[in-house]
C-alpha positions as CSV (number, residue, x, y, z in Angstrom):
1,X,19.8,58.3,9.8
2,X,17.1,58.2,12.8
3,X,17.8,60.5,15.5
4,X,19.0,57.5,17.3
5,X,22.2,56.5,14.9
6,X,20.6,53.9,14.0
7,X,21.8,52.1,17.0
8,X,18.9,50.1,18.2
9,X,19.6,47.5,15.6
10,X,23.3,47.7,15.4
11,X,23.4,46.7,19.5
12,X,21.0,43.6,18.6
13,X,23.6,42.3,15.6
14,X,26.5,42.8,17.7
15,X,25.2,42.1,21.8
16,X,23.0,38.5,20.6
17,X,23.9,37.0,23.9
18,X,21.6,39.6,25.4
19,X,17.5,39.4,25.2
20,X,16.6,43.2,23.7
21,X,13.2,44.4,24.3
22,X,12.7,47.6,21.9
23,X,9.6,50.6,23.7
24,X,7.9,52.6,22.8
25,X,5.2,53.8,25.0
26,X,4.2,57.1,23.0
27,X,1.8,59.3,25.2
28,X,1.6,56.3,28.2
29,X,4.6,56.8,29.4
30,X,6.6,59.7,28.3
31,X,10.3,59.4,28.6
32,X,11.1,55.5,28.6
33,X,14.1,54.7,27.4
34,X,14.4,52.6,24.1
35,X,15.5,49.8,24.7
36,X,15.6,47.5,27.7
37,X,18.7,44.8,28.1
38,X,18.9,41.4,30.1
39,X,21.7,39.5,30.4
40,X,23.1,36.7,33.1
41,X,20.6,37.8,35.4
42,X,21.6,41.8,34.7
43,X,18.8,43.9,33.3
44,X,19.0,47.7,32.3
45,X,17.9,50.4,29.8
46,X,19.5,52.3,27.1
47,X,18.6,55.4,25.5
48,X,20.0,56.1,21.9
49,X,20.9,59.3,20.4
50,X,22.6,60.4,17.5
51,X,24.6,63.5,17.3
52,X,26.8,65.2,14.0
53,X,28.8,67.4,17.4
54,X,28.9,67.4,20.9
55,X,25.4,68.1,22.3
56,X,23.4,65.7,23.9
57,X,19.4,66.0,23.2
58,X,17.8,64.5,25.8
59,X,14.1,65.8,26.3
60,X,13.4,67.4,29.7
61,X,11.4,63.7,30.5
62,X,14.1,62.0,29.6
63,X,16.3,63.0,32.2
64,X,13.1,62.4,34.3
65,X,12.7,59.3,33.8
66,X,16.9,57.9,33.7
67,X,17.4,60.2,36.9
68,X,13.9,58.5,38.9
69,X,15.3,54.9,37.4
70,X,18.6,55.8,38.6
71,X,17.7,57.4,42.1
72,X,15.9,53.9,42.7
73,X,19.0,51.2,41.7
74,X,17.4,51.1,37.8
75,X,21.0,50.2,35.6
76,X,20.2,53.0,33.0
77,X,22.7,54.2,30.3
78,X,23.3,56.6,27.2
79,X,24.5,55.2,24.1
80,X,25.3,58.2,21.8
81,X,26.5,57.9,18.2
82,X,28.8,60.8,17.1
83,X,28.7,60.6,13.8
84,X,29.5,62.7,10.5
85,X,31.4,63.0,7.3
86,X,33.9,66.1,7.9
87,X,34.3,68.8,6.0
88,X,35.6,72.3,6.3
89,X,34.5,73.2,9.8
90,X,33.8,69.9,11.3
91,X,37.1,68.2,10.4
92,X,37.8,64.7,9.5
93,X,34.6,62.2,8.9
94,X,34.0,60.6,12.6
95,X,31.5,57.7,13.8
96,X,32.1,57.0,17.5
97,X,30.0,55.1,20.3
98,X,29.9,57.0,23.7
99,X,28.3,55.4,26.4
100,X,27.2,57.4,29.8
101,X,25.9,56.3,32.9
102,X,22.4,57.3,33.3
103,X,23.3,59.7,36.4
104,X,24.9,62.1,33.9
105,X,22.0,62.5,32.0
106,X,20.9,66.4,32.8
107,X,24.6,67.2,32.7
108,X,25.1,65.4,29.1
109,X,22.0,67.5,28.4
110,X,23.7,70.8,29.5
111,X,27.7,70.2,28.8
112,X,27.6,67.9,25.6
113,X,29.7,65.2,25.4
114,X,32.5,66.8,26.3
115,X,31.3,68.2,29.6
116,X,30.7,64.7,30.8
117,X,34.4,62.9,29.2
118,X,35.4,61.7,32.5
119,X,32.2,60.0,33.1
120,X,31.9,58.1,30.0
121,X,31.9,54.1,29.9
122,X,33.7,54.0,27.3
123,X,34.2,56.2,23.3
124,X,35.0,53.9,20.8
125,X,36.0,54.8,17.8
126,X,35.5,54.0,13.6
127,X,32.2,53.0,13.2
128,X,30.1,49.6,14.6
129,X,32.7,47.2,12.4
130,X,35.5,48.6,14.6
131,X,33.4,49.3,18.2
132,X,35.0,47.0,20.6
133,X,32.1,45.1,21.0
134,X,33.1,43.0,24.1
135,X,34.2,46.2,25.9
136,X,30.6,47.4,25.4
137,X,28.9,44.5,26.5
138,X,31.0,44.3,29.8
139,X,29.8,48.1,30.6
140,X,26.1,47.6,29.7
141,X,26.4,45.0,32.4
142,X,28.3,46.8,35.2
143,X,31.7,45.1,34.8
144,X,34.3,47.6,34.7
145,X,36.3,48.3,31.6
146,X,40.0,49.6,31.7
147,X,39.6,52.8,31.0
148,X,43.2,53.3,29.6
149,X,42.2,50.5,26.7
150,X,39.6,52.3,25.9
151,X,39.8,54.8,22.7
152,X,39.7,58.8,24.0
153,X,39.6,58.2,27.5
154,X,42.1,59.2,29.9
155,X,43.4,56.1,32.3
């Protein structure tokens, strides 16, 4: 799997109602996120990652770029695919969605996942099939999600 979770093409199956522009601007413009959203007149970014644990591995101009995006009323957010099949010292198999807000971008960097819990959008849990879909559209585009419907988030 990419180092994204595959999740670039899984958010275009399941979020058609939105128009997806994919980026990639190699050595022109080093940390642009990869994938810009519009949607009822909302536009934003989304970076994807993919990670077997906790951490979160943004490059240095990454975080760069969200944080200048998000200093200047950019919508930009981190979709992150925890994803892995268990085993001894990892557990049971998971395949969850967390989805930041850009501002925690260094700090995701620096805590992991868990050091930034009570700022997630939302975790959903058991894989794309399952991802409450709906939920994740409404936080792409600002509209607040109860937090207590969400899987592994405190109310």
């Amino acid at each position: 799997m990419a180092n994204d979770g595959g999740l670039r093409p899984i958010f275009r199956e399941h979020l058609r109602h939105m128009d997806w522009t994919s980026i990639e601007t190699g050595g022109t413009g080093r940390g642009v996120a990869d994938s810009n959203f519009c949607s009822n007149g909302t536009e934003g970014w989304v970076e994807f990652k993919q990670t077997e644990g906790y951490a979160v591995t943004l490059r240095p101009e990454q975080i760069a770029w969200i944080s200048r995006r998000v200093r200047h009323g950019g919508r930009v957010l981190i979709a992150v695919r925890r994803w892995h099949d268990g085993g001894p010292r990892r557990g049971s198999p998971c395949d969850e969605l967390w989805l930041l807000p850009g501002s925690v971008a260094a700090l995701a960097r620096a805590a992991g996942l868990r050091g930034v819990a009570s700022s997630a959008l939302g975790v959903w849990e058991g894989g794309p099939s399952r991802w409450d879909w709906g939920q994740i559209g409404q936080a792409l585009l600002g509209s607040s999600v109860a937090r207590s419907s969400v899987p592994g988030l405190p109310a």
